[in-house]
C-alpha positions in Angstrom: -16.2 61.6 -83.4 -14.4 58.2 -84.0 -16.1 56.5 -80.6 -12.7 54.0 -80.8 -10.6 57.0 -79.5 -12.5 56.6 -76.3 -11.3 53.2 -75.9 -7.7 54.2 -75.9 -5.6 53.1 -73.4 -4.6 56.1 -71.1 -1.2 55.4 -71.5 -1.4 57.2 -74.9 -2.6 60.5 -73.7 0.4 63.3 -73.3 1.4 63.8 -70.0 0.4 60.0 -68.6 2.6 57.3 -69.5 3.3 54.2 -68.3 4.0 55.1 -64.4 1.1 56.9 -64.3 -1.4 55.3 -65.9 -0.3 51.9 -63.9 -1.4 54.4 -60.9 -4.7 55.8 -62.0 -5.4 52.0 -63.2 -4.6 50.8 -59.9 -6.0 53.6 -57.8 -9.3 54.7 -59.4 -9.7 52.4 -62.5 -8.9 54.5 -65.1 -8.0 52.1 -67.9 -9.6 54.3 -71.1 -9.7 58.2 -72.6 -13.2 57.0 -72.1 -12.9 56.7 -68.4 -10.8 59.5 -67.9 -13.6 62.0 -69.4 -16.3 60.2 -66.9 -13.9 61.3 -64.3 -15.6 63.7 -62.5 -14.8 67.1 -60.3 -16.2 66.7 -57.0 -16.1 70.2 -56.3 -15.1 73.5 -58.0 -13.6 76.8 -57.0 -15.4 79.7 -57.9 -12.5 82.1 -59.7 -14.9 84.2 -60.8 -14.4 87.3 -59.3 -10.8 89.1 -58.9 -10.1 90.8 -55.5 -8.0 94.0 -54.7 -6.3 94.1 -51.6 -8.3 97.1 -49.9 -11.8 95.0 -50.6 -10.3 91.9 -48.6 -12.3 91.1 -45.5 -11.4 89.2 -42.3 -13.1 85.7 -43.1 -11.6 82.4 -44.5 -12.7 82.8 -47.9 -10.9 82.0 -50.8 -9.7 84.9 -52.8 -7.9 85.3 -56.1 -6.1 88.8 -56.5 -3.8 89.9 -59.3 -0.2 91.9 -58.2 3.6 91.6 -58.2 5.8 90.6 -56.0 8.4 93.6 -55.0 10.5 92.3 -52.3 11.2 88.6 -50.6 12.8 88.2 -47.2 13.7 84.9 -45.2 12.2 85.1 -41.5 13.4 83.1 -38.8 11.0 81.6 -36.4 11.2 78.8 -33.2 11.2 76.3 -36.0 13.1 76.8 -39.2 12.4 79.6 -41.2 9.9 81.0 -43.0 9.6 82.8 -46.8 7.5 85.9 -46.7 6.9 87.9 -50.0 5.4 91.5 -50.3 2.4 91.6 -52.7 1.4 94.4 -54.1 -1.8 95.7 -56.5 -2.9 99.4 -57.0 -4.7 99.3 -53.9 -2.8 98.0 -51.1 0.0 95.9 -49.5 -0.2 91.8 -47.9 2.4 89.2 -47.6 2.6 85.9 -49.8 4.5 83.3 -47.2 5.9 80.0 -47.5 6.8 77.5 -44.6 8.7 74.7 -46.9 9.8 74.4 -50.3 11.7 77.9 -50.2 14.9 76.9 -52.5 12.2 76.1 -55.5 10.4 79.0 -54.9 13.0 81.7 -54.9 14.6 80.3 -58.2 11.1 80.3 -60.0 9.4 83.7 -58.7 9.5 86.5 -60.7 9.5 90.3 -59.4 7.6 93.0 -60.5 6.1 90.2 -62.7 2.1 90.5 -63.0 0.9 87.3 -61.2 -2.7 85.7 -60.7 -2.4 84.4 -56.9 -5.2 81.9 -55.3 -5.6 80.9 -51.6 -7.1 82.0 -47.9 -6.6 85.2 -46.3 -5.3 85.3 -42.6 -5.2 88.6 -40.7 -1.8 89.0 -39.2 0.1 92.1 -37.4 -1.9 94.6 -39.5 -1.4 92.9 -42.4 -3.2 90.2 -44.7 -1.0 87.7 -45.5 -1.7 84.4 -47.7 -0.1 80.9 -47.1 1.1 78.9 -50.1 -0.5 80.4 -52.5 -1.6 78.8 -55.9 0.7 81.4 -58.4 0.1 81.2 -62.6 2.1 84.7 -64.5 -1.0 86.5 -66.2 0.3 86.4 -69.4 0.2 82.4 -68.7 -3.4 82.8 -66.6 -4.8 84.0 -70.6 -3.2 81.6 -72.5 -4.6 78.4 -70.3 -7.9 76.5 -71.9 -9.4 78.0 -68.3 -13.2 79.0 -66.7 -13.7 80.9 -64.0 -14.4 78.0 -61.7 -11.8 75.7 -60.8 -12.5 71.9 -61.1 -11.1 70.0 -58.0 -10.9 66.4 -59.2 -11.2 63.3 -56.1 -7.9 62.2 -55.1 -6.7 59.6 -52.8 -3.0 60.1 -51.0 -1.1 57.7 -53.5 -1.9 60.1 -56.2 -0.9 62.7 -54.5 2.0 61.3 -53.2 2.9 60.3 -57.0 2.8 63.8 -58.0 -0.9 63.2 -60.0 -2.2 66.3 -58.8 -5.5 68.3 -59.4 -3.4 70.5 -61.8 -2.4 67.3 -63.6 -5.8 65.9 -64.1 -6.7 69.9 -65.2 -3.9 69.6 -68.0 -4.6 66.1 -68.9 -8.3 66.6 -69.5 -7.6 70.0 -71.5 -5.3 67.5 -73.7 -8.1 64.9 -74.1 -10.8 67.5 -75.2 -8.2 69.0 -77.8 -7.3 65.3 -79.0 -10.9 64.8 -79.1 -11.7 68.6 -80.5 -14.4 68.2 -78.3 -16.6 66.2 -80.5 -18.7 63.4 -79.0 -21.6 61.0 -80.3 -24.9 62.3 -79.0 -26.8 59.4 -77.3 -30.0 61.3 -77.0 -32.8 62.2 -79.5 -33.1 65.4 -80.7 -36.9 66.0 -79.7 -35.6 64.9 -76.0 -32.9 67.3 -75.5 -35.4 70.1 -77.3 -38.2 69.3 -74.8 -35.8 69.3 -71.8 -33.8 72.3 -72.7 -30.7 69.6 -71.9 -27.6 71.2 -73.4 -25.6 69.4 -76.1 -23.2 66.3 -75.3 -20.1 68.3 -76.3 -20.9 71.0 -74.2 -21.9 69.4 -71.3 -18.6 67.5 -71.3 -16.7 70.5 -71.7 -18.7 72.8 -68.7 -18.7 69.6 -66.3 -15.2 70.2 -66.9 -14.3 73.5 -67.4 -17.6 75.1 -66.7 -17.6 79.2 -67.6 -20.1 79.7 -64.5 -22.1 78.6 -61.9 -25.3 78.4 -64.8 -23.6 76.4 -67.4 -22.3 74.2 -64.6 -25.5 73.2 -63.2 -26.9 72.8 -67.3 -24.0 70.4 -67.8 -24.4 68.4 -64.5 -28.2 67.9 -65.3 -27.5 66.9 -68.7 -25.0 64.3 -67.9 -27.0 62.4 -65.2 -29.7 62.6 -66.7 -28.5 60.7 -69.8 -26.8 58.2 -67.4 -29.8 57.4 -65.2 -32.2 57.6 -68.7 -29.7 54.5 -69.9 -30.6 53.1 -66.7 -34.1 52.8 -66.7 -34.0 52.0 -70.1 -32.1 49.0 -70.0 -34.2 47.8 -67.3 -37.6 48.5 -68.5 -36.8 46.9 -71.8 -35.7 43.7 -70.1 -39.1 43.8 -68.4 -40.5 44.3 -72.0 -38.5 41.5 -73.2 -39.3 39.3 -70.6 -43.0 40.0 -70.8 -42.9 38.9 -74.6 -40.8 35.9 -74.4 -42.4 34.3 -71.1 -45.9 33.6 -72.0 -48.4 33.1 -69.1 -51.3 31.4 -68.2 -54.1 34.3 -69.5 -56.6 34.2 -66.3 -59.7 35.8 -68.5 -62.2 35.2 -65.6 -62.9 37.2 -62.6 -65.2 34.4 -61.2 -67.7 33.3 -58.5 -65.1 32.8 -56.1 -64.0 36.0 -56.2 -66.9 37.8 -56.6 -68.7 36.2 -53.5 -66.0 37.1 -51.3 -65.5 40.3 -52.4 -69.7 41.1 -51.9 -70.4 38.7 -49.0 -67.3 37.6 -46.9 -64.8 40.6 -46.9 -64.5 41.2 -43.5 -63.7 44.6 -43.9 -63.9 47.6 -46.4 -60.3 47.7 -48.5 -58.6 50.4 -48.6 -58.2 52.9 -51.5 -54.6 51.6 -52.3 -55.7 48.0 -51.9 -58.2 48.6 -54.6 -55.4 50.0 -56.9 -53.0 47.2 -56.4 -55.8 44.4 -57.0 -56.3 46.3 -60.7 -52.9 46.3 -61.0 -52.7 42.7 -60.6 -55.6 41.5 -62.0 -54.5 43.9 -65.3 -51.4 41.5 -64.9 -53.0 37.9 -64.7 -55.1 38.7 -67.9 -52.3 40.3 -70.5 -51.3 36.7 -71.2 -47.8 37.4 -70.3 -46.1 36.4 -67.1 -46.9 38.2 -64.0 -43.3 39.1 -61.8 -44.8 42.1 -59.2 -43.1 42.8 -56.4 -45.9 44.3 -54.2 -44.8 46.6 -51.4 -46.7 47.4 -48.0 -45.5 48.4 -44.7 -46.4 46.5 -41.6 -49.8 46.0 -41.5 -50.9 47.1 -43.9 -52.7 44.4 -45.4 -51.0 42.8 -48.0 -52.1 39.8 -47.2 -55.9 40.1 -48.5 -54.4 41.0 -51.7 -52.3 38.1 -52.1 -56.3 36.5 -51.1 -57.7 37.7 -53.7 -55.0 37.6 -56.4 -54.8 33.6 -55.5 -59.0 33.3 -55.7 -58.4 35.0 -59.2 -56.2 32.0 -60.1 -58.8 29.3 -58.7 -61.6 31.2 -61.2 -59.5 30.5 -64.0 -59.1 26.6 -62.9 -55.4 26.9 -61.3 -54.1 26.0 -58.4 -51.8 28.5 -56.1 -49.4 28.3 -53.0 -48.0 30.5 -51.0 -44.3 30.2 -49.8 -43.0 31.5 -46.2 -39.5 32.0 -45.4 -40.6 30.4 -41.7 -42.8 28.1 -39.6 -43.7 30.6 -37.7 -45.1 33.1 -40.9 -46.3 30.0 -42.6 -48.6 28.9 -39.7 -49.8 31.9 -39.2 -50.7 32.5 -43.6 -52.2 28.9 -42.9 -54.4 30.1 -40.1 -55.4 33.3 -41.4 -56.4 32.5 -44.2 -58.4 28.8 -43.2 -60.3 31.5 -41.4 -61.1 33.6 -44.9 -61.9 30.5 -46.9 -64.3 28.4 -44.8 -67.6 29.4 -47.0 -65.5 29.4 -49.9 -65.2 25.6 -49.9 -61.7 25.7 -50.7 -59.2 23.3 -50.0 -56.1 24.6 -48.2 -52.9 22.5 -46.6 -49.9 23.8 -44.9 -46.8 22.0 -46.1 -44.3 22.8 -43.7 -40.8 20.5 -42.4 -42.9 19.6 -39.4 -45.5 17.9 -41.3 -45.8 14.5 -40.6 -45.2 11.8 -43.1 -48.7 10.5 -43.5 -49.9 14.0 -44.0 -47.7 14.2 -46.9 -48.0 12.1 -48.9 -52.1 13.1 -48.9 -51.2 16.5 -49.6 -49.0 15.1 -52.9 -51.5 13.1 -53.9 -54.3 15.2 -53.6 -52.1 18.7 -55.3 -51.1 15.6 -58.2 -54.9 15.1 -58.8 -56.0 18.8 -58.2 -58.1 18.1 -55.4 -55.8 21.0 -53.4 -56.7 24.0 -54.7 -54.0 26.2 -52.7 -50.8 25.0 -50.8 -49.5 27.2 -47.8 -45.5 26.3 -46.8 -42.1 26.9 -46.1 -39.2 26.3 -48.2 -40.8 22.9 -48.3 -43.1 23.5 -51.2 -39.6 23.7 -53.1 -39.2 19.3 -52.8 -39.0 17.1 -55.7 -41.9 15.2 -54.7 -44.2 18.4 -54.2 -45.5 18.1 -58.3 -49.1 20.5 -59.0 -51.4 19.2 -61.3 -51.6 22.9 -62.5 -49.7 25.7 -60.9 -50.9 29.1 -61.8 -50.1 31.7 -59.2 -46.9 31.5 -56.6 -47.1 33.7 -54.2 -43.6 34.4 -52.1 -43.3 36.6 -48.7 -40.6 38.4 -47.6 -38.3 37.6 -50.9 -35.2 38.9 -49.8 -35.0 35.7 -47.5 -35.3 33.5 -50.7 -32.4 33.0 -53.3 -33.6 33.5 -57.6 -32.6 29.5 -57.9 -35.0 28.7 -55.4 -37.7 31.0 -57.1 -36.6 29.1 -60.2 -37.4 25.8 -58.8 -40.8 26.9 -58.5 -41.4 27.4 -61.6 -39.8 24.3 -62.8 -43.5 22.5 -61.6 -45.4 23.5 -64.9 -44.3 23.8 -68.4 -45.3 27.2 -68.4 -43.9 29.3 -65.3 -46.4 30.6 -62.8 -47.7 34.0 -62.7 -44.9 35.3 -59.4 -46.1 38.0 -56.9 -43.1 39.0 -54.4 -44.2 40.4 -51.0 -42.1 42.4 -48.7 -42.7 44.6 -45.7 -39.5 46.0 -46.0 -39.8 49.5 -47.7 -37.2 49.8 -50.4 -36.9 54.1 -51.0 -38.6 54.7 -54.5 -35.8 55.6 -56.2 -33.9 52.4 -54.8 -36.5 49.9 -56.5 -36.5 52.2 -59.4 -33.0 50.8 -59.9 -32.3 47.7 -58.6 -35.9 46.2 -59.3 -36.8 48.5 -62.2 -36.8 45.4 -64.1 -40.3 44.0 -61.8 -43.6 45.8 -61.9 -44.3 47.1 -58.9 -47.3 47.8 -56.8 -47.2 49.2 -53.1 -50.0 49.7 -50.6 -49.2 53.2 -49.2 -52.2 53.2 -46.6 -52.6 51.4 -43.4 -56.6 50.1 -42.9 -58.6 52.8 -41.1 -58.9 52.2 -37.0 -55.3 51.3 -37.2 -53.8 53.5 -34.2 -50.2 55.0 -34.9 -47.7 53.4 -32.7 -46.7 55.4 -30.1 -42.6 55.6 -30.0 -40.6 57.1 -27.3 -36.8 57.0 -26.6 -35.5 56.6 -23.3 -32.3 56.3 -21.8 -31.2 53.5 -19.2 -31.1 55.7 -16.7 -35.2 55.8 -16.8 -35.4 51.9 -16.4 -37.2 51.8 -13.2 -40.0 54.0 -15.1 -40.0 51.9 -17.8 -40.7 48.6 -15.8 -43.3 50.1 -14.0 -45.1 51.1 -17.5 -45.0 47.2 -18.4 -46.7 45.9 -15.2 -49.2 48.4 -15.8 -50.1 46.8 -19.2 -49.9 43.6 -18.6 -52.3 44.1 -15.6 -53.9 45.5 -18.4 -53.8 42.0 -20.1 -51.6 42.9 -22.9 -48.0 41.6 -23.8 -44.5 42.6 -23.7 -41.3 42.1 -26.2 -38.3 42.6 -25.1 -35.5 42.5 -27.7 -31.8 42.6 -27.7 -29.7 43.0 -30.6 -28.0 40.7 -32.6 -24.7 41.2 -34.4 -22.9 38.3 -35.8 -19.4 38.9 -34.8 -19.6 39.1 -31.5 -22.1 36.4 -30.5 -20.8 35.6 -27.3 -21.5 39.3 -26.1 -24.7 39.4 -27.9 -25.5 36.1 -25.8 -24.5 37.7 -22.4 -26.5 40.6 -22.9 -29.1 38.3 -23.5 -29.0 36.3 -20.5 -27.9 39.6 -18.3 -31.2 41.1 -19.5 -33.3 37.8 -19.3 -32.2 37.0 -15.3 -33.0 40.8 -14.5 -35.9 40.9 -16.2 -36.7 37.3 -14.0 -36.0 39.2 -10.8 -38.0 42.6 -11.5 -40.9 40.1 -12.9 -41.1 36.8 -11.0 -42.7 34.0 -10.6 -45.9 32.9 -10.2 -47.6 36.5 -11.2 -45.3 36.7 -14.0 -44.2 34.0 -17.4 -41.7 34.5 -19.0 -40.5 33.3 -22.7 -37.1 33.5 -24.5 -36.2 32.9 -27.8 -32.7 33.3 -29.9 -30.7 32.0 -32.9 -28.6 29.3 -30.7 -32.1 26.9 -29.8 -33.6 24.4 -31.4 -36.2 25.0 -33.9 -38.9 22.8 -32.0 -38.2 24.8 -28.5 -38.3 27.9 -30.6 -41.9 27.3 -31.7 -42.7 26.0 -28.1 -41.8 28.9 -26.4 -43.2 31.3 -29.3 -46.4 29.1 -29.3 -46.8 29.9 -25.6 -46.2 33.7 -26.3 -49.0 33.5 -28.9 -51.4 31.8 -26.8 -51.2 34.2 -23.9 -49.5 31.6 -21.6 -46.7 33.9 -21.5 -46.8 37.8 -20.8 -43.1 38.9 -21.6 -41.0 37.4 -25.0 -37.4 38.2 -24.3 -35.6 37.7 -27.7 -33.0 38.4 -30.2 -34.1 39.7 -33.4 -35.2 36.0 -34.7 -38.9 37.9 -34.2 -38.0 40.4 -36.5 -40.7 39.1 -39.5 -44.1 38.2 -39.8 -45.1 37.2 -36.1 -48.8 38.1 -35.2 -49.8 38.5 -32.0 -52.2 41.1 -31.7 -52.3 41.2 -28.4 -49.1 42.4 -27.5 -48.5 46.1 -27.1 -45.3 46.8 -26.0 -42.1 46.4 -28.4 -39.3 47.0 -25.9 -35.9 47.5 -27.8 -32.5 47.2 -25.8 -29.3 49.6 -27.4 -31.3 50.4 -29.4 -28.9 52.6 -31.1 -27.4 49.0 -32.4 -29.9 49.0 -35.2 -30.2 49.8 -38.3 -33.5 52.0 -39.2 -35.3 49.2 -40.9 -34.6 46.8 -38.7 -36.1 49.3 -35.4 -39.0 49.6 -37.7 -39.9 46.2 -38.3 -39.1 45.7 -34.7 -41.8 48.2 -34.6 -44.3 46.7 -36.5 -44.8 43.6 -34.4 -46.9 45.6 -32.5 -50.2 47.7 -32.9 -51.6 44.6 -34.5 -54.7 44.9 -32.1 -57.2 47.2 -31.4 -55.4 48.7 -28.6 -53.2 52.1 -28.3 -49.6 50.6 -28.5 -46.1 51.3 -27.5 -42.7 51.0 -28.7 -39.6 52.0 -26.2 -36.3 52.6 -27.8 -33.8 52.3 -25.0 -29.9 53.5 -25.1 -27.4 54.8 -23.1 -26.2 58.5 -23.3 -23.3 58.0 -25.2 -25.1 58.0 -28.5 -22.9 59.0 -32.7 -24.9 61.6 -34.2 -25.9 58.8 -36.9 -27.7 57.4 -33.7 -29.6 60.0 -32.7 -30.9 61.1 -36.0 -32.3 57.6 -36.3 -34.1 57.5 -33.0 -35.5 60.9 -34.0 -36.4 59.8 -37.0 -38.5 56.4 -35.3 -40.2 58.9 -32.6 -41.0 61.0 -35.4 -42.6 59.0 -38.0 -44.4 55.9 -38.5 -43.8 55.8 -42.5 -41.7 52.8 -43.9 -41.1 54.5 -47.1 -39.7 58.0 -45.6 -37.8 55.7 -43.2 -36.3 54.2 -46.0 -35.4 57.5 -47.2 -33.6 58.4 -44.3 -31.9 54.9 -44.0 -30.7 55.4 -47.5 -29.6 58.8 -46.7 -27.3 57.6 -44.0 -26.3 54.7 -45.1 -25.6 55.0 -48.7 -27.2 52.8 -51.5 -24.4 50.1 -51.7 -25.0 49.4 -48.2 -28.6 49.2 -47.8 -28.6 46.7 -50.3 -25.3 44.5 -49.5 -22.3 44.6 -51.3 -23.8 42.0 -54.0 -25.9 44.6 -55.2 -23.5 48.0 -54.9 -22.1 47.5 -58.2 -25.3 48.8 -59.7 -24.9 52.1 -57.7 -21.0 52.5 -59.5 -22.8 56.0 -61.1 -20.1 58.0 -62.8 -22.1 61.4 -62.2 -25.4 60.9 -60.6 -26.7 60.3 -57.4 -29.4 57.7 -56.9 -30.6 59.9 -53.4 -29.8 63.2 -54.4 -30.7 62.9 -57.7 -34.1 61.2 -57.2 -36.4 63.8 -59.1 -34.0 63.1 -62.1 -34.2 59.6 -61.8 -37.8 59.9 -61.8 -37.8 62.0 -65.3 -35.6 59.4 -66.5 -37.5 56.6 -66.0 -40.7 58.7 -67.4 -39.2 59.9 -70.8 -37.6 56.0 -71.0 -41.3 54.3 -70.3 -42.6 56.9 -72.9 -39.9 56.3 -75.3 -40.8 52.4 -74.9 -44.2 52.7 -75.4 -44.0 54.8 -79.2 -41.0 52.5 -80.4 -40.6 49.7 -78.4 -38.1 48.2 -80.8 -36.2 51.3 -81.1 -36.8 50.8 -85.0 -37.7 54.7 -85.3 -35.0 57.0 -87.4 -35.5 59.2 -84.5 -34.1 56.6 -82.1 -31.0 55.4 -83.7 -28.8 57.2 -81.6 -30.3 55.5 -78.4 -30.6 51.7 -80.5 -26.7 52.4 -81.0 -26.2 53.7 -77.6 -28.4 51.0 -76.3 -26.4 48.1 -78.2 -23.3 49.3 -77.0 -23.9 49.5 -73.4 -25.3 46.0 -73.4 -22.2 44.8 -74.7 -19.9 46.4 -72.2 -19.3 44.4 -68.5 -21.0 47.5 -67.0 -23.1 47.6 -64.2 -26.0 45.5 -65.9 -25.1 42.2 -64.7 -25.2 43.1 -61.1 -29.1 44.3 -61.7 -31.5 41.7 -59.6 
């Protein structure tokens, strides 16, 4: 097929014209023939099976019977007047009626005409009657390109209203694949649709559209997303590929002293199966000579930390320095202290670079990272100043990345000729199939196991009506000698309110807890940074027993003795947020607790994710269920939804094909990574053309 006669401008194809198409242009961007065929049914009617009257039973089905039409009467009723029709077939007697649109209807029926009539069935009087029924002659009904099931295109009200309706989009799409004579290029290789059983372009196109039954529809459907989420994957993996050959990286060849004596002698504890898997994975990375870009996912506490050790220790063996980058004081003290603790036999010299560092201090730590005395650098968005200059940066480690910007990743690699190896950590869970797509174009590694003698957070939901229970759980505790959050929620537009309920809460919370058997700590977005770390300083140190906060303590803060994660309406949140909320707790040895409170007015959205938080402690089915509710465009911001513009597939639906995708694409890659193979012409053409479209590409992270 002449691929150009996709690119025709709709207003070309019979029955459209210049009205029209402005509307479908407007309305759901149809600009092309191309478009128009990517246009998809959203549901379909099975007309599979044809009715008599006797077989009719008393349910809302949708039936389609063929009869005639013997006799038509007008019936009065409280309010106008209604059209009523006898129908009959071999079998039996029901009544057709119309409530509107009589004058057209009289001058167009037909008696004792065979007709092919579609609708619901009411039982009425002893009778089954059928409102506005869908009528086609049978001598018309066998003439019309037509399947058994009916495709019911998406529509929005000013298409109906402009008289585009389904039967329009039926007749225009019957013209296109006649214009077309349903012949399409084929974008996939022959041995792939042989191994897959996938049906042919043309025909998939046609039974999306006009499928003959139930099989052939779900063939086409499979076919189609298939191909669209295999083009996908493809184009990200080979700009991973591409990247990997045109960004060369430091090769580290060694796996040295230092990181052999703390991996025998100083570990403090035995990693975890997963651990071991992601430090191969890296380490596989650091050596190939390309650059590294991993984005290594863990949930809370899972211990992502002592793999971003050991990766940087791996960088010091091979005669590099390494820094790690914090999105906030808070997380970049606490990197600082932690790890001071894991280096002192290691004779390793770490700083923390943070906007609180003094003057004096800084211009040692230049100095000493100019002349490589500093073998690692621990900081905030800090480490990203002009003056801060590496003798030789080899490994840049960044924390929570979705708080940092790609220009001010870029910076950091502006300190060396050659760019750092990167390594991206989040405890945010992004659903598998989400960073299939939108960070397909990273490696990536996740840590799926929490260390053992972790104890599962114990979640309950309560309602405000059990508050009095609830405070008598946290003076038990803290007699116990553990802490307390207590959080509020946050929500930008309505600050003011947010800031009430803060203070409401905080001066009850004051009453029920006072003075001098109780301290007390608050924190939110409106104080100044230093009384935010003064007052989270005290909460760390144990001078405080109860943080009452907004969600500023959402990331990163480690206080391992605090127990209890209190969370106020809690139906406010989103998933993700309740279960990082979550994870600031059970950092200790001891059996913890998280409290989701709400009122009993709760949308079912709400309830399923509270059931969901009692219910399970994993990030990554979490995810799943976030993603679920929320839809992919959302859960990543609207910056990123333009990936998720799928003509056919569904990114949570459709995960298991998305995963066979991205499989036959890797393996594809891997025998012809050019796409230089006769065999592969067909995707190198598809491939070329894609890339050269505004599609969704350019919204891909």
């Amino acid at each position: 097929m002449n691929p150009n006669l996709l690119q025709t401008p709709i207003d070309y194809l019979k029955g459209i014209g210049p009205n029209r198409a402005d509307i479908l242009r407007k309305e759901i961007g149809i600009h092309t023939y191309g478009d128009l065929l990517n246009f998809f049914p959203n549901r379909y009617l099975d007309k599979t099976r044809f009715y008599k009257i006797s077989q009719l039973e008393r349910n809302s089905s949708e039936v389609q019977i063929v009869g005639k039409i013997v006799h038509l009467k007008t019936v009065d009723q409280k309010k106008g007047k209604r059209l009523v029709a006898d129908f009959i077939d071999e079998t039996g007697k029901m009544e057709l009626v119309w409530f509107r649109g009589h004058k057209w209807i009289r001058e167009n029926l037909k008696l004792n005409t065979p007709y092919v009539i579609f609708g619901k069935t009411s039982w009425f009087n002893g009778l089954f009657s059928m409102p506005h029924p869908e009528m086609e002659l049978v001598e018309e009904y066998k003439k019309n390109l037509r399947t058994a099931m009916q495709p019911i295109y998406p529509s929005t009200e000013k298409l109906a209203k402009s008289g585009i309706t389904n039967r329009v989009f039926s007749k225009c799409m019957q013209q296109l694949l006649q214009e077309s004579n349903n012949n399409f290029f084929e974008p996939l290789p022959e041995d792939l649709r042989e191994e897959l059983h996938l049906l042919p372009k043309a025909e998939a196109i046609f039974n999306a559209h006009f499928p003959k039954n139930q099989e052939l529809l779900a063939k086409a459907q499979f076919r189609l997303k298939f191909e669209e989420l295999f083009y996908i994957q493809l184009q990200l993996l080979m700009k991973n590929l591409l990247r990997k050959k045109k960004i060369k990286g430091f090769p580290f060849e060694e796996v040295g002293d230092l990181f052999s004596d703390f991996y025998k002698n100083h570990l403090p504890f035995d990693l975890t199966e997963a651990q071991k898997r992601v430090i191969r994975e890296i380490r596989q990375d650091l050596g190939s000579g390309a650059q590294m870009n991993r984005l290594l996912q863990g949930d809370v506490g899972s211990g992502k930390t002592i793999v971003a050790f050991m990766s940087i220790l791996l960088a010091l063996d091979n005669g590099f320095q390494a820094c790690l980058m914090a999105p906030t004081e808070i997380l970049a003290n606490q990197h600082f202290s932690g790890i001071s603790e894991l280096v002192e036999n290691l004779g390793i010299n770490v700083k923390l670079l943070t906007g609180s560092t003094k003057t004096s201090e800084r211009k040692k730590i230049h100095e000493a990272l100019e002349n490589g005395e500093l073998h690692l650098l621990i900081g905030t968005h800090a480490l990203l100043e002009e003056k801060v200059q590496f003798k030789n940066l080899g490994l840049a480690i960044i924390d929570e990345q979705h708080r940092f910007g790609v220009a001010q990743r870029a910076r950091l690699w502006k300190k060396n000729n050659l760019p750092p190896h990167v390594l991206v950590m989040t405890a945010t869970p992004i659903p598998r199939t989400l960073a299939m797509s939108l960070y397909g174009d990273l490696d990536i590694s996740v840590i799926d196991e929490l260390p053992p003698g972790r104890k599962d957070i114990k979640t309950v939901h309560r309602f405000d009506s059990n508050r009095l229970k609830v405070f008598a759980f946290i003076r038990e505790e803290i007699k116990k000698g553990r802490q307390v959050y207590i959080v509020y929620p946050l929500i930008q537009e309505s600050e003011k309110m947010d800031y009430k309920d803060l203070m409401d809460g905080y001066e009850s919370i004051v009453r029920e807890f006072p003075m001098p058997d109780f301290q007390i700590s608050i924190l939110h977005g409106q104080m100044k940074t230093a009384d935010k770390d003064y007052e989270m300083d005290r909460f760390v140190r144990g001078e405080t027993q109860i943080m009452v906060a907004t969600t500023v303590i959402e990331v990163g803060v480690n206080v391992p003795n605090a127990s209890v994660m209190i969370i106020e309406s809690a139906e406010r949140f989103g998933l993700s947020q309740l279960h990082q909320l979550r994870g600031r707790v059970g950092r200790g040895a001891e059996q913890s607790y998280c409290i989701l409170m709400t009122s009993h007015k709760l949308s079912s959205d709400s309830k399923t994710r509270l059931e969901t938080m009692v219910s399970t402690g994993d990030g990554f089915e979490i995810a799943e269920v976030d993603l679920k509710l929320r839809g992919p465009g959302d859960l990543m911001g609207t910056q990123q939804s333009g990936v998720l513009n799928l003509k056919i597939a569904d990114i949570v639906k459709d995960k298991d094909i998305l995963k066979l995708a991205r499989h036959h694409a890797q393996r594809l890659l891997k025998e012809d990574p050019n796409l230089e193979m006769e065999k592969h012409k067909v995707v190198k053409f598809a491939y070329s053309q894609l890339v050269k479209e505004k599609s969704i590409w350019n919204y891909i992270s």
